[in-house]
matplotlib code that plots the C-alpha trace (Angstrom):
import matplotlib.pyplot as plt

x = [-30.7, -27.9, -25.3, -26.3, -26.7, -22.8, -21.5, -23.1, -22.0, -18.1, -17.5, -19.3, -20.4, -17.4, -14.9, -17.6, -18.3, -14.7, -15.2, -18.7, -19.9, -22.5, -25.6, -24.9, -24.2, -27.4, -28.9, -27.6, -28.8, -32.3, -32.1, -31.0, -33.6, -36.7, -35.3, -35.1, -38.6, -40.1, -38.7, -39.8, -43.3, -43.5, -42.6, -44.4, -47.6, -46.7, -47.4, -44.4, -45.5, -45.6, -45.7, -47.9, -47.9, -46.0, -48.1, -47.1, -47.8, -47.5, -43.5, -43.1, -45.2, -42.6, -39.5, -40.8, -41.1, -37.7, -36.0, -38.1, -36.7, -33.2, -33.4, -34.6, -32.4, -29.2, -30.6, -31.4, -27.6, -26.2, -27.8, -26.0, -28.6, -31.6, -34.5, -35.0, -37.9, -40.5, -39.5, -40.3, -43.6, -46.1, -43.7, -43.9, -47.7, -48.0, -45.6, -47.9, -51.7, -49.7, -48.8, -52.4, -54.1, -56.8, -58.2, -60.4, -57.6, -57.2, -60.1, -58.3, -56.1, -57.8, -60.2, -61.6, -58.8, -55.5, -54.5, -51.2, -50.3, -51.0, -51.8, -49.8, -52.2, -55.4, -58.5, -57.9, -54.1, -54.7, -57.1, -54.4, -51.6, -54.0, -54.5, -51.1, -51.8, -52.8, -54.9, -56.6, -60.2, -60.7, -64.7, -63.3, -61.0, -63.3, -66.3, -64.0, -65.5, -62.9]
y = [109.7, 108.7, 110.4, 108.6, 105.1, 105.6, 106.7, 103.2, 101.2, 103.0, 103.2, 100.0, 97.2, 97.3, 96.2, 93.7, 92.1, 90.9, 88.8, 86.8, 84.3, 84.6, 83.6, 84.9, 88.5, 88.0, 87.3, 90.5, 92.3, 91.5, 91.9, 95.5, 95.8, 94.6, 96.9, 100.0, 99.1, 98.9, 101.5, 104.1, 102.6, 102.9, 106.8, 107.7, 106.5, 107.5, 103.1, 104.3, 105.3, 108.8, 110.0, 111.3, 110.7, 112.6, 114.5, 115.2, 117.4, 116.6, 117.2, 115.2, 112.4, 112.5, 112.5, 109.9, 107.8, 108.5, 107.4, 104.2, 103.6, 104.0, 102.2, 99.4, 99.6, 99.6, 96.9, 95.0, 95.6, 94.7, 91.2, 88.5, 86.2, 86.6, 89.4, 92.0, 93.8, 92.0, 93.8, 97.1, 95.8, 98.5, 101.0, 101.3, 100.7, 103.8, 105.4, 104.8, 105.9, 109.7, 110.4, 110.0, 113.3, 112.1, 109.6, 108.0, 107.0, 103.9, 102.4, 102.2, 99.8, 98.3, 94.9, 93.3, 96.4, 95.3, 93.2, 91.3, 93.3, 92.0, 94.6, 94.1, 97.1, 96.2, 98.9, 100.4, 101.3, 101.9, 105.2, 105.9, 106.2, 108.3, 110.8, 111.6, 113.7, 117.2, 118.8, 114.9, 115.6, 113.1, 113.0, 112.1, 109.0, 108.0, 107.6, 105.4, 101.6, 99.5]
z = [-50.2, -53.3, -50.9, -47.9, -49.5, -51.3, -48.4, -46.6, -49.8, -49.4, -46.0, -44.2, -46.3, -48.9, -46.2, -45.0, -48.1, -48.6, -45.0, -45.4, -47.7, -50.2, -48.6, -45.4, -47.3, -49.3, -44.8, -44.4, -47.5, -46.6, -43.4, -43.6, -46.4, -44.1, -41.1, -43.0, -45.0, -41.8, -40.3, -42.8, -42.8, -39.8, -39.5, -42.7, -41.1, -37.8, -36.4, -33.9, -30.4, -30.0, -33.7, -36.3, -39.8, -42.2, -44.8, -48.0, -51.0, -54.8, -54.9, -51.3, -53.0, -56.1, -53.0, -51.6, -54.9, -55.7, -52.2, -52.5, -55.5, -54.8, -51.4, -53.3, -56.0, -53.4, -51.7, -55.1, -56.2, -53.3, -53.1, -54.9, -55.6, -53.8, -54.4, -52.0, -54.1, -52.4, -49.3, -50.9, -52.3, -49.2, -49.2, -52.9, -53.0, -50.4, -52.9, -55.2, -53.5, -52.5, -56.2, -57.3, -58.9, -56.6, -54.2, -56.7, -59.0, -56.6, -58.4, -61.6, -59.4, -57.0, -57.0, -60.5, -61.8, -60.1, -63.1, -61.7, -59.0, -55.3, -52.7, -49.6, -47.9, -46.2, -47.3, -44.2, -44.6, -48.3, -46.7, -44.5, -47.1, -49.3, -46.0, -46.3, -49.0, -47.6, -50.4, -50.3, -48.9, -46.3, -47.0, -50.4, -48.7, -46.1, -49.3, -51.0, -51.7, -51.2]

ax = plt.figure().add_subplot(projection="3d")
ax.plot(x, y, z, "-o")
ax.set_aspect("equal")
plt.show()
């Protein structure tokens, strides 16, 4: 993922930068940032016509983590003075539910437990990211009070 976002950063925005104002880069910035959030949402739980979800194990959970991070670390970099984290706010919340030890773990998260955080996932795709997990039970996911 660093590789691919340098080689982005080098060899197409650099040049492009020099040309546009600021506002219109930061357009840009979040622009590319929504596209490529939704794009990977939308193949990690398989949303796109014709394809399944991915499913992951403990060290794809941990992958998965860190190319979230450093997509929205780019894409926070890049901008000049707007935010793009927001953007990454289900991605990193899916992130999130497939490094659990287990599917209860959302509890200590979730409802009266969430402290600050706002989830952006419904209870329904919350389930969904946790069956991404393949040594997640899915009795254990589909019991879950949410």
């Amino acid at each position: 993922m660093n590789v691919f976002l340098q080689t982005v950063e080098n060899q197409a925005m650099s040049d492009l930068e020099r040309f546009l104002i600021d506002s219109v880069w930061d357009g840009l910035i979040r622009r590319l940032a929504e596209w490529s959030a939704k794009t990977i949402e939308l193949a990690l739980m398989g949303t796109t016509a014709g394809t399944s979800p991915k499913r992951l194990n403990a060290l794809g959970a941990l992958q998965l983590d860190r190319d979230i991070r450093s997509l929205s670390t780019f894409f926070a970099t890049n901008s000049k003075r707007g935010t793009v984290r927001d953007i990454f706010a289900r991605l990193s919340q899916i992130s999130m539910l497939v490094n659990f030890e287990n599917p209860s773990e959302v509890y200590d998260l979730w409802g009266a437990n969430a402290g600050g955080m706002t989830w952006r996932l419904t209870p329904t795709e919350v389930r969904k990211g946790l069956s991404l997990r393949v040594d997640f039970s899915a009795d254990a996911i589909k019991n879950l009070r949410l």
